[in-house]
N, C-alpha and C positions, 0 to 999 in steps of 0.2 A: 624855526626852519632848520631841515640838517639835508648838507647836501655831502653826497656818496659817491664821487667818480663819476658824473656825470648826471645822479636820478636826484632830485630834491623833492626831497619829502615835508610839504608847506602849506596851508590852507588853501590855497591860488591854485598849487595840484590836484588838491585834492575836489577844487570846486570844477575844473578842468574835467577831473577825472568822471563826474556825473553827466557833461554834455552831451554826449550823444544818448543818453537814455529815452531822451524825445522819439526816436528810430528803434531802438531795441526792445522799450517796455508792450508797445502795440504787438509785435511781432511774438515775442515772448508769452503775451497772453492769450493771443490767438491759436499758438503750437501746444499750449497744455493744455485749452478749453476746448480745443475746434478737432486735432490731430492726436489726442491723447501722449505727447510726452509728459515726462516723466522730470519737474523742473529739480530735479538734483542732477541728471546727469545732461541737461540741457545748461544749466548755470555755471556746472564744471568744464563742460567744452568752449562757452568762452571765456570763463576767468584763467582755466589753464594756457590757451593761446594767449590773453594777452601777458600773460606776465613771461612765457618765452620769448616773446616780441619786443618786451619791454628787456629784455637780456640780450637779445642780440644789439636789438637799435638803436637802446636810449633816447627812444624820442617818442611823443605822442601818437602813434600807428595804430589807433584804434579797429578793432573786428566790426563788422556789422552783418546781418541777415543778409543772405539775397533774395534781392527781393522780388524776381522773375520767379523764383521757386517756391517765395515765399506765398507772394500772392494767388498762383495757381491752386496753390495746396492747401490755403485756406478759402479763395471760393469754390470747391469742388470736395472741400472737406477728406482731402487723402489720409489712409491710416501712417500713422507713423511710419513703420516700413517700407514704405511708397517716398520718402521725404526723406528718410535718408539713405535710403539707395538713387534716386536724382543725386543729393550731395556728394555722395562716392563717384557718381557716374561722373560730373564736371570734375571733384578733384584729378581723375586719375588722367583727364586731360591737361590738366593745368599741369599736372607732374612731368607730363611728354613734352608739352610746349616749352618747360622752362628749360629744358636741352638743346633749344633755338636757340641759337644766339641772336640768327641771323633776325629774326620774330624783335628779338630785343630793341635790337639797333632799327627795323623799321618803324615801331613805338614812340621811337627817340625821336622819330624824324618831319611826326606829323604834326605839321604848321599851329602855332601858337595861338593862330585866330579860333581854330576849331578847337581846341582844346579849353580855351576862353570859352568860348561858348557854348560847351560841352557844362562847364562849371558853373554861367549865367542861366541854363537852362535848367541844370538840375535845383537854383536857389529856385526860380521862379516855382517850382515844381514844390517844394519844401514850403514856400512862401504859401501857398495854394492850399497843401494841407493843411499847412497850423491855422489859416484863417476858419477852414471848415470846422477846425475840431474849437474852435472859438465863438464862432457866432451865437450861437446858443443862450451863450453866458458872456456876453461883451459887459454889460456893465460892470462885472466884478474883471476881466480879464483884462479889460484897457487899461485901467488904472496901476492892477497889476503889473502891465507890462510895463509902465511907465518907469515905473517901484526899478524893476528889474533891469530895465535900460541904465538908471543910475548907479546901481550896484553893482555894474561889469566890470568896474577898475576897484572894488572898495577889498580890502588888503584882510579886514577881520569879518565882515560876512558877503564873501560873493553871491550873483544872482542866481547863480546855479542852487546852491546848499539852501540859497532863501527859496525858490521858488518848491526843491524837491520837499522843505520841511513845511513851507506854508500848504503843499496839497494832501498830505499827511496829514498835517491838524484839519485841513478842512474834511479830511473823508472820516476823519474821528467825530467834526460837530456838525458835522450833515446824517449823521448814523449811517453811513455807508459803510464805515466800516467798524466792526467792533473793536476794541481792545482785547478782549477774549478770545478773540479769532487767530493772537498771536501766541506763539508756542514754542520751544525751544526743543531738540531733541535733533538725533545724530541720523541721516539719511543718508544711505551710500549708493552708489551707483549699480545697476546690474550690464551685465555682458546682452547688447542688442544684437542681429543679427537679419541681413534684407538677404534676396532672392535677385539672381539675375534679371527675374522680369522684370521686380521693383526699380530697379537702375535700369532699363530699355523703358518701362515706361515714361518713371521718372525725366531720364535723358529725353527722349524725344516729345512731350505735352508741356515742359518747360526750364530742362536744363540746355538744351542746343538755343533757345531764344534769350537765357541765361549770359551764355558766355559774352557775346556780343556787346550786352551790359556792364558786363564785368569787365573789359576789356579797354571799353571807355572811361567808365566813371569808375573803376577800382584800381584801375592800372592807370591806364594814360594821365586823367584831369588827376589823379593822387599823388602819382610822382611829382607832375609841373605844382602841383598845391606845393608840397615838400621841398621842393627848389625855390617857389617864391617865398616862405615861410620861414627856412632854413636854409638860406644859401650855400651854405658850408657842407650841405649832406651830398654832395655829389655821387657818394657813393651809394646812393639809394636808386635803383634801375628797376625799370618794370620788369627783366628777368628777375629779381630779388622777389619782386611782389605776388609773383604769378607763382613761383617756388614757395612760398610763405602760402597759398592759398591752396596748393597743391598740398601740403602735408597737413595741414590741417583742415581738409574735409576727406583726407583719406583716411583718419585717425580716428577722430570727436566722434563721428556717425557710432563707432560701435561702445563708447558709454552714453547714447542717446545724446549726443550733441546735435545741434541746429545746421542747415548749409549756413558758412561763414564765406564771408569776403572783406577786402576794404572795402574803402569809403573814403570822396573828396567831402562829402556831408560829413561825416562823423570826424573826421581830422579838421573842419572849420570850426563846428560845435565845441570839440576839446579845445581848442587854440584861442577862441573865444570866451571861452567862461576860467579861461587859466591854463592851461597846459602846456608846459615849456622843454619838458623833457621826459623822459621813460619815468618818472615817479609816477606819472599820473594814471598810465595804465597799469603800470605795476601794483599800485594801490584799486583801481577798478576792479583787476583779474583776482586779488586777494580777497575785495569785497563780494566778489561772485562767487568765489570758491565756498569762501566761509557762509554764503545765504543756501548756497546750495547744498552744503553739506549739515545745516544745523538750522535752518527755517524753510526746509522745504515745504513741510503742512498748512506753512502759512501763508507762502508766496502769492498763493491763489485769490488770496481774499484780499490781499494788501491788492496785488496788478488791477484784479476786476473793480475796485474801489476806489482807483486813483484817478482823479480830475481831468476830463481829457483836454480844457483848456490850457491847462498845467505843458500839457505835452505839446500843445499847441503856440503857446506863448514862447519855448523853447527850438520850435522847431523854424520860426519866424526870426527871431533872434538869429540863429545859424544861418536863414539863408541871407540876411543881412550883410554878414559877415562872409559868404560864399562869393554873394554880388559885387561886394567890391572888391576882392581879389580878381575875379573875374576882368576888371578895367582898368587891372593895374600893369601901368607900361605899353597900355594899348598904341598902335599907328591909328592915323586919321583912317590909312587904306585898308588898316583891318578890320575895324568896326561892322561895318555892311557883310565881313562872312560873321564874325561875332557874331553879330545879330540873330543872322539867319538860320546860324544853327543851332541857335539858343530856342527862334521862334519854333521849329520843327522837333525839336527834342519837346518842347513842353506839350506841343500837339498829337503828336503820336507817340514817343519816345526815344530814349538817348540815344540809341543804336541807328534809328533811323538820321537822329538828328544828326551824326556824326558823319555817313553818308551824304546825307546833301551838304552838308559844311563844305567836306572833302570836294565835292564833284563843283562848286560853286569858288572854291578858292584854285581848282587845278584851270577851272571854264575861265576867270580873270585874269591868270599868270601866263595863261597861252593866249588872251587878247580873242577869244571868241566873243566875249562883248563885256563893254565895262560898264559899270556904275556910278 
């Protein structure tokens, strides 16, 4: 283990540093198969974000997809240019918002309960898919999971490093994936370039239903994560986060980067398989850089071949780990909005869920009727 001012560079980070790939490898294969990028300069817009994240913050602040933009743009199969002009068109909001202060401070002020249940809804939601990407293959993946539930504190092979190498050997002795198929050689990025319409379209088919998302579970439930995780970071504010998300989707889009955001998922996933400080994505952003720039020919075949139980077992695991921060420090009287905004984020989604949370905790504090 060698620790540097704050980043410790250690097994434990580094199994840390693979958890959220349950979130990012789906998304990742879908934008170079479905949307045509280009995975050298998709893999350097997020390994470059996080290792500057990991120099300001020192802490596990992992990137992930968004996934409003993401999802549109792979069911309706948008060409790349369409994908990242959306991602410019939210960054260049998010740049304007973070000059709010006042945006900030209203952020900071919304009620515990909902923000709980913002975080219980998004695990159930995680819970939901890793089971689907499971069912298939349940007799190898339960026992699996078991393997892997034991391995989440072991110090020389975490669950993370065991599950990502045991789906590796298996797409090598299923022939899903060849050995051959891997290659080495230098890929650089080229200069992309979108169209105003692309960001009007973009923006309006699913970066305005985007931000809403983003807002809750990128900002809001990320910071209260980061406070209950890290007590001590006070200094991390959703203007911080919102400004972090602004520069880097006004940036990445033009060497073919993905839209990027937080995540209270992807900062559970890290915190849960090891992640204790900025090594962990600083080693992630190192690891991306380096696949991106020197396995680009191969990334394709490695993603499309890897075990979607695998992804499934991991993304279950996190929202485990989601769910109970979610109840942690809870009041008896906050529970019933918990709940409710948990149960309506899982049903329609977060943005809504955060709405009735709100209107159901201001409806009890003014005694229009109780529970």
């Amino acid at each position: 283990m060698v620790v540097v001012r704050g980043f410790e560079f250690s097994v434990r980070e580094f199994a840390g540093s693979l958890g959220d790939f349950g979130t990012l490898i789906p998304f990742t294969v879908g934008y170079v198969t479905i949307c045509g990028f280009n995975p050298t300069g998709l893999l350097l817009g997020i390994g470059l974000t996080n290792v500057v994240l990991a120099l300001i913050y020192r802490l596990p602040l992992p990137v992930q997809p968004k996934k409003v933009v993401g999802s549109v743009a792979l069911a309706e199969r948008w060409a790349m240019n369409r994908v990242i002009g959306a991602g410019f068109s939210v960054g260049l909001i998010w740049v304007l918002l973070s000059f709010s202060s006042r945006l900030s401070s209203l952020l900071e002020r919304v009620p515990k309960s909902v923000v709980r249940g913002i975080q219980l809804g998004l695990a159930f939601t995680l819970a939901l898919t890793g089971a689907e990407l499971m069912a298939n293959d349940l007799l190898i993946a339960a026992p699996l999971m078991a393997v892997a539930f034991l391995l989440l504190r072991n110090k020389v092979l975490p669950s993370s490093i065991f599950l990502v190498l045991f789906g590796f050997a298996y797409s090598l002795f299923t022939g899903s994936l060849n050995i051959n198929d891997i290659s080495v050689g230098l890929s650089l990025p080229h200069l992309h370039l979108f169209t105003i319409s692309d960001m009007m379209y973009g923006f309006i088919y699913a970066g305005f239903a985007q931000l809403f998302l983003t807002l809750t579970n990128a900002v809001v439930a990320t910071v209260a994560l980061i406070h209950d995780l890290f007590p001590r970071r006070e200094d991390v504010t959703p203007r911080n986060l919102i400004a972090n998300m602004g520069v880097m989707n006004i940036v990445t889009p033009f060497i073919g980067g993905m839209p990027l955001c937080h995540g209270a998922g992807g900062l559970a996933a890290q915190y849960l398989f090891g992640a204790r400080t900025g090594g962990a994505i600083l080693m992630e952003g190192l690891m991306e850089i380096s696949l991106g720039l020197f396995f680009s020919d191969s990334l394709l075949a490695i993603f499309t071949s890897y075990p979607g139980f695998i992804v499934g077992i991991m993304l279950l695991l996190t929202s485990l780990e989601l769910g109970r921060v979610a109840f942690k420090k809870v009041e008896d009287v906050e529970v019933s909005v918990l709940l409710f905004t948990a149960l309506i984020s899982v049903a329609f989604n977060i943005a809504f869920g955060f709405i009735a949370g709100l209107s159901l905790y201001f409806a009890l504090e003014k005694g229009i009727f109780e529970i």
